[in-house]
C-alpha positions, 0 to 999 in steps of 0.5 A: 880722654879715657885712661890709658890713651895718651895725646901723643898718639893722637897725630900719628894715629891720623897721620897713619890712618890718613896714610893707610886711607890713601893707598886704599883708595888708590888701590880700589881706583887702580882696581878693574875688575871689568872683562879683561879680568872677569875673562880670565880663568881662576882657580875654583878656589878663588874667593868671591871678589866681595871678599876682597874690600872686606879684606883689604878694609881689616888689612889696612885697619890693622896696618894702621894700629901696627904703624902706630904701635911701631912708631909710639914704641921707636926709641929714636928718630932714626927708628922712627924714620925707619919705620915710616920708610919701611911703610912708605916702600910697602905701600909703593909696592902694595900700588905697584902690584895692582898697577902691574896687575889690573892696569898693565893686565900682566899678572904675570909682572906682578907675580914676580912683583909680589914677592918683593911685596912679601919680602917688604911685609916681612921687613916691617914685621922683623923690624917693628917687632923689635920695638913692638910685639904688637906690631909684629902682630897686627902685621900678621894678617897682612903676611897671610892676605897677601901669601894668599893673594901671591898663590892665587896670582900664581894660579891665575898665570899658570891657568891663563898664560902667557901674558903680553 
């Protein structure tokens, strides 16, 4: 192993990236972007939908190291555990938004839904830091994809609705 990596962060590492992996695939699954959503209107600055799973592939990359560097850091089981619900409710909600969204086809829900998405990043950004900086930061990013994310689903309703 080279200097500096150690075998405990082998299991959590994969445990992490195994976890990360599912929530993307279930996420890409759930995702639609046939005619109910290549209909709607969306603001002109509104990226390429490439740009997307490009994204979300570095988004869950850096989720995984945060993870990682947050659990490795905990000091007791019960941080840890904390840790790991605190991830496990942000990938429910992360599904949760793209259910309402693309399956649902309410934009409208899952405006409302993202801010509960925002409120859980910030959780895990205020309590992973305070074991670890660098999960603070590497959780950054993904406080920005999805503010980003949140101000375009805005635009999306203001422009197409009402929904339902």
């Amino acid at each position: 192993m080279p200097i500096g990596v150690s075998k405990t962060w082998i299991l959590p590492a994969i445990l992490a990236a195994v976890a990360a992996a599912m929530v993307a695939a279930l996420g890409a699954t759930i995702t639609d972007l046939g005619p109910w959503y290549q209909a709607l209107e969306k603001p002109g600055w509104n990226p390429p939908d490439v740009i997307f799973p490009v994204g979300w592939t570095i988004i869950y990359a850096l989720n995984t190291a945060a993870i990682v560097s947050a659990w490795r850091a905990a000091p007791t089981p019960k941080v840890s555990d904390t840790i790991v619900g605190l991830f496990a409710l942000n990938a429910f909600l992360n599904i949760g938004w793209s259910v309402l969204f693309f399956r649902f086809e309410r934009p409208d829900w899952a405006l409302f839904e993202v801010a509960l998405l925002l409120g859980s990043i910030l959780s895990l950004i205020v309590y992973c830091g305070r074991y670890s900086r660098n999960s603070a930061l590497l959780f950054t990013p993904y406080l920005v994809w999805v503010g980003f994310s949140a101000v375009l689903n805005w635009a999306i309703v203001d422009l197409n609705g009402p929904f339902g």
